[in-house]
DOKEVEX-382815 format. One record per residue: residue in three letters; y, x, z negated of N, C-alpha, C, O, CB in turn. Coordinates in steps of 0.1 Angstrom, whole numbers, padded with zeros to 4 digits, always signed. Each point is the difference from the previous one (the first is absolute). Glycine has a CB too. Layout:
BEGIN
AlaYXZYXZYXZYXZYXZ ...
//
This chain:
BEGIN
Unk+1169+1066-0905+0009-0005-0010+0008-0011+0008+0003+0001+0012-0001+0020-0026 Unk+0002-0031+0007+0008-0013+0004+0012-0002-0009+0000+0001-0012-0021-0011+0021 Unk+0027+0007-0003+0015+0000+0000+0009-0016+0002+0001-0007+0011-0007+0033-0001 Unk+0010-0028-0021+0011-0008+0003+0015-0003-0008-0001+0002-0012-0019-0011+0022 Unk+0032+0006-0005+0010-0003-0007+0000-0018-0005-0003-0010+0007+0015+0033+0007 Unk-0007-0022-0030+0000-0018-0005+0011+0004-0007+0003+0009-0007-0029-0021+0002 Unk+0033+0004+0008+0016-0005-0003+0000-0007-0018-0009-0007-0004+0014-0001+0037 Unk+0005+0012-0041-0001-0002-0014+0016-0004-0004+0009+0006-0005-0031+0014+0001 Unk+0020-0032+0008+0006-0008-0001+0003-0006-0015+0005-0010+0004-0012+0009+0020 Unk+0006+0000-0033-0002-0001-0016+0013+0004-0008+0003+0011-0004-0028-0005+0006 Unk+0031-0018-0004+0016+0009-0005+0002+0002-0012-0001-0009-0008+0012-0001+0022 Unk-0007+0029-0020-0003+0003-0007-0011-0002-0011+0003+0005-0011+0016-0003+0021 Unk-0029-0006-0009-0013+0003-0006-0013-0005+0008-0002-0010+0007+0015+0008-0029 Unk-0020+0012+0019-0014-0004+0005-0011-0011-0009-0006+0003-0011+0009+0023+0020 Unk-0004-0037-0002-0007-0008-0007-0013+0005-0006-0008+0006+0007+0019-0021+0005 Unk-0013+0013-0024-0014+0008-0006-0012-0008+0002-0011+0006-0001+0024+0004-0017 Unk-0012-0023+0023-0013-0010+0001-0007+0013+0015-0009+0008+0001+0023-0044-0009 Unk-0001+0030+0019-0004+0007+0014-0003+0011-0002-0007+0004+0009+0019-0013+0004 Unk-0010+0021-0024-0001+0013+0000-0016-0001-0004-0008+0006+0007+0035+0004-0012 Unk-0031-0016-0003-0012-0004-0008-0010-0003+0011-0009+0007+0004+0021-0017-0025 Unk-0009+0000+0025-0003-0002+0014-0009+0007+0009-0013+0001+0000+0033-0008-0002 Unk-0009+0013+0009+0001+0012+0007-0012+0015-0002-0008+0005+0008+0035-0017-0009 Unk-0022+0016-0014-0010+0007-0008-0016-0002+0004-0008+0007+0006+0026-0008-0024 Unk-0020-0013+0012-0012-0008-0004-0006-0003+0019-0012-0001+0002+0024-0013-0031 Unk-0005+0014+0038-0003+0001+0018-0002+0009+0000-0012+0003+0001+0024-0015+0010 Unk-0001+0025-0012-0006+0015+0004-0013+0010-0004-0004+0009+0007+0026-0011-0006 Unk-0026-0005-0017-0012+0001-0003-0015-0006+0003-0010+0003-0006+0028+0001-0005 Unk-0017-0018+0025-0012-0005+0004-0003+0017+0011-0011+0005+0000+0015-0041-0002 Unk+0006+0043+0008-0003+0006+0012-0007+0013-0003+0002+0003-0012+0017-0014+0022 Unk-0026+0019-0005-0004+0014-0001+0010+0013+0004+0000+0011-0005-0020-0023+0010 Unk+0027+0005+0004+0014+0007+0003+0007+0010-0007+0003-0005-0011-0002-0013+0019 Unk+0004+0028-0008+0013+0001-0011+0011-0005+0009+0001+0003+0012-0007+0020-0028 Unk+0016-0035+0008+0009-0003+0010+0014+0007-0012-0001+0005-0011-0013-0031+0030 Unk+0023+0025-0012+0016+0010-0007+0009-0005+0007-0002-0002+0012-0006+0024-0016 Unk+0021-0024-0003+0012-0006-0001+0007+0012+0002-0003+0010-0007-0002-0031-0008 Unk+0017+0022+0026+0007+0012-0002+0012-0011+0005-0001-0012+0005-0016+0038-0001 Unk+0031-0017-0006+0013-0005+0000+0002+0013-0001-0006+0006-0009+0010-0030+0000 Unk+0004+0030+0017+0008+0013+0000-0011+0012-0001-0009+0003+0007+0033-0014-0018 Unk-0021+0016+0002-0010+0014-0004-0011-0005-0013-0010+0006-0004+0032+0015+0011 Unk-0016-0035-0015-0012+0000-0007-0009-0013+0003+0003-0010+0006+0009+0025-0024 Unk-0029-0009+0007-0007-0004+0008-0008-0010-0018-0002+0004-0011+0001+0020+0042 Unk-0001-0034-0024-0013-0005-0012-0011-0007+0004+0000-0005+0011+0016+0003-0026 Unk-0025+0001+0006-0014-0004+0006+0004-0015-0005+0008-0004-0009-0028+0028+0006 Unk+0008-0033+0015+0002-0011+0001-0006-0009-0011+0001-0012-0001+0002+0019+0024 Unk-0012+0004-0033-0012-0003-0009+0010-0004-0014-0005-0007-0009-0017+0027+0021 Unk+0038-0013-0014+0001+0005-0013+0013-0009-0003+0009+0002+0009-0020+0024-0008 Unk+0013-0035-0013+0012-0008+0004+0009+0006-0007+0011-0007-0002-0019-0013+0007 Unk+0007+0031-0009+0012+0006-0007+0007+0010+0016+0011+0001+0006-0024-0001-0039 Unk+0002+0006+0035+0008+0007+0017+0002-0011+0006+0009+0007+0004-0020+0015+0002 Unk+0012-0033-0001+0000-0011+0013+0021-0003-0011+0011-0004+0006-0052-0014+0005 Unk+0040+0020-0025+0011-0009-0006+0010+0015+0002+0012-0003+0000-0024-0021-0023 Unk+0010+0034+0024+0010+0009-0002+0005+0005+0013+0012+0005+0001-0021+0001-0023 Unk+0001-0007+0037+0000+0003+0008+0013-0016+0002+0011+0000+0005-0038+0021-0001 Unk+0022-0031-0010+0011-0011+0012+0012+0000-0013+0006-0011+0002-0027-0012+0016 Unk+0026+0030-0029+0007-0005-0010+0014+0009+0015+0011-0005+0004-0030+0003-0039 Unk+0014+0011+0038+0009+0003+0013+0006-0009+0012+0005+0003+0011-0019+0014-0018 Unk+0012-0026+0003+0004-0012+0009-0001-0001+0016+0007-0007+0007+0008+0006-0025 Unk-0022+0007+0019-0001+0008+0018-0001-0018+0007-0003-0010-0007-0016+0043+0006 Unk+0021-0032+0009-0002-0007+0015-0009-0005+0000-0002-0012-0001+0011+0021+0011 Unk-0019+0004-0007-0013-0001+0009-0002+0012-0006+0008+0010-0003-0006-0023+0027 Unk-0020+0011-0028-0006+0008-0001-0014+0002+0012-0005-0009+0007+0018+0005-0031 Unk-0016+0020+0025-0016-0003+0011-0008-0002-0009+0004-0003-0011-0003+0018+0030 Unk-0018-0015-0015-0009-0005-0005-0010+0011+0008-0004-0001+0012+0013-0026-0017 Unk-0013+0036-0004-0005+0009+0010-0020+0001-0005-0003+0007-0010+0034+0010+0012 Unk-0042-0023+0006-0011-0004-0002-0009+0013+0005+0004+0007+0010+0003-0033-0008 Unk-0018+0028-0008-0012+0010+0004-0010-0006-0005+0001-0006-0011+0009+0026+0011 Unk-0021-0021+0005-0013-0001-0002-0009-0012+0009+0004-0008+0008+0006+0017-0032 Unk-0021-0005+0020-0011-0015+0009+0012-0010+0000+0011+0005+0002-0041-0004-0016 Unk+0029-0011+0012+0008-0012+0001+0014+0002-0001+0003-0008-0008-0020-0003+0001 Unk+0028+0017+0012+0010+0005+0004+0010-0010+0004+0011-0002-0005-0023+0019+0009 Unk+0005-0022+0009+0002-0010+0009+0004-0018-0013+0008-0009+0001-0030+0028+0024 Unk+0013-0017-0033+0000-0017-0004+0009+0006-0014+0004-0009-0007-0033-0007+0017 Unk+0032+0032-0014+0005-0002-0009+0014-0003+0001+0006-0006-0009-0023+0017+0001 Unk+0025-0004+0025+0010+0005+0000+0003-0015+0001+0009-0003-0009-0007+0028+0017 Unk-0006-0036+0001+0002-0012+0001+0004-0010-0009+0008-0009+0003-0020+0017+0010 Unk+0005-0006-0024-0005-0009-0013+0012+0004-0012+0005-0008-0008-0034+0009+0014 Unk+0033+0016-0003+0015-0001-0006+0011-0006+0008+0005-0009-0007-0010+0028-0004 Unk+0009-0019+0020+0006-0003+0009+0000-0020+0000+0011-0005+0001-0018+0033+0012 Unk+0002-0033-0014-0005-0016-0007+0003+0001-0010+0007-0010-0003-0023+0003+0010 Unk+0015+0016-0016+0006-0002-0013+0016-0004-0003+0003-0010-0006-0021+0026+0003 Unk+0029-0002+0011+0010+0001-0002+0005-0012+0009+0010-0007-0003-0011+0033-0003 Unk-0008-0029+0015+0007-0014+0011+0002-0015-0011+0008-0009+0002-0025+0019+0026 Unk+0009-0011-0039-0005-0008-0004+0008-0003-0013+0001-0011-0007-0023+0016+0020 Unk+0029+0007-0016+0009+0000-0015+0015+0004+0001+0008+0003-0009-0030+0004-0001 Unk+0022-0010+0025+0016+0002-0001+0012-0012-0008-0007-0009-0005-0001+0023+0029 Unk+0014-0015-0024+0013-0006-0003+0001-0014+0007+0003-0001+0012+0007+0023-0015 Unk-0012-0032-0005+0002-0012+0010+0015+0002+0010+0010+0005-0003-0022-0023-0017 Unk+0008+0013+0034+0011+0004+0009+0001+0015+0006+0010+0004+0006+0001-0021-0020 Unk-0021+0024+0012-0002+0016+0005-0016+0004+0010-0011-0005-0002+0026+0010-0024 Unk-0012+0003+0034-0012-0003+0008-0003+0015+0001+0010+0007-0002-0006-0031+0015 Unk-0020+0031-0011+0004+0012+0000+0005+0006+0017+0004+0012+0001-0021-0011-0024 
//
């Protein structure tokens, strides 16, 4: 399993394009990849878990990857969140 933290930077709302996005990326992989922030957890597949998990406004969430391509999935979220932050915000 692969592991990383991406910073969620997004003030008060989660843009729905990037969530769309995001969805529509985590679905090229074989992976299951998963979004956790504290104790809960949502799949990277479902944009209704990815919208209720960040309506929590957390920080940072991890990015927690399994499967064959692991490696290019954990990466490829990780590009994502770098790529949709807040003009003026870096992760």
């Amino acid at each position: 399993m692969k592991q990383a933290r991406v910073k969620v930077a997004w003030d008060r709302r989660f843009p729905m394009r990037a969530t769309i996005q995001m969805v529509q990326l985590a679905r090229r992989f074989r992976s299951r990849i998963l979004f956790r922030a504290g104790a809960q957890l949502a799949d990277a597949q479902s944009i209704l878990g990815i919208l209720i998990l960040a309506s929590s406004l957390v920080s940072y969430m991890d990015v927690e990857v399994s499967g064959d391509d692991e490696q290019e999935a954990v990466q490829a979220m990780v590009e994502h969140f770098d790529r949709h932050q807040p003009p003026g915000q870096s992760a």
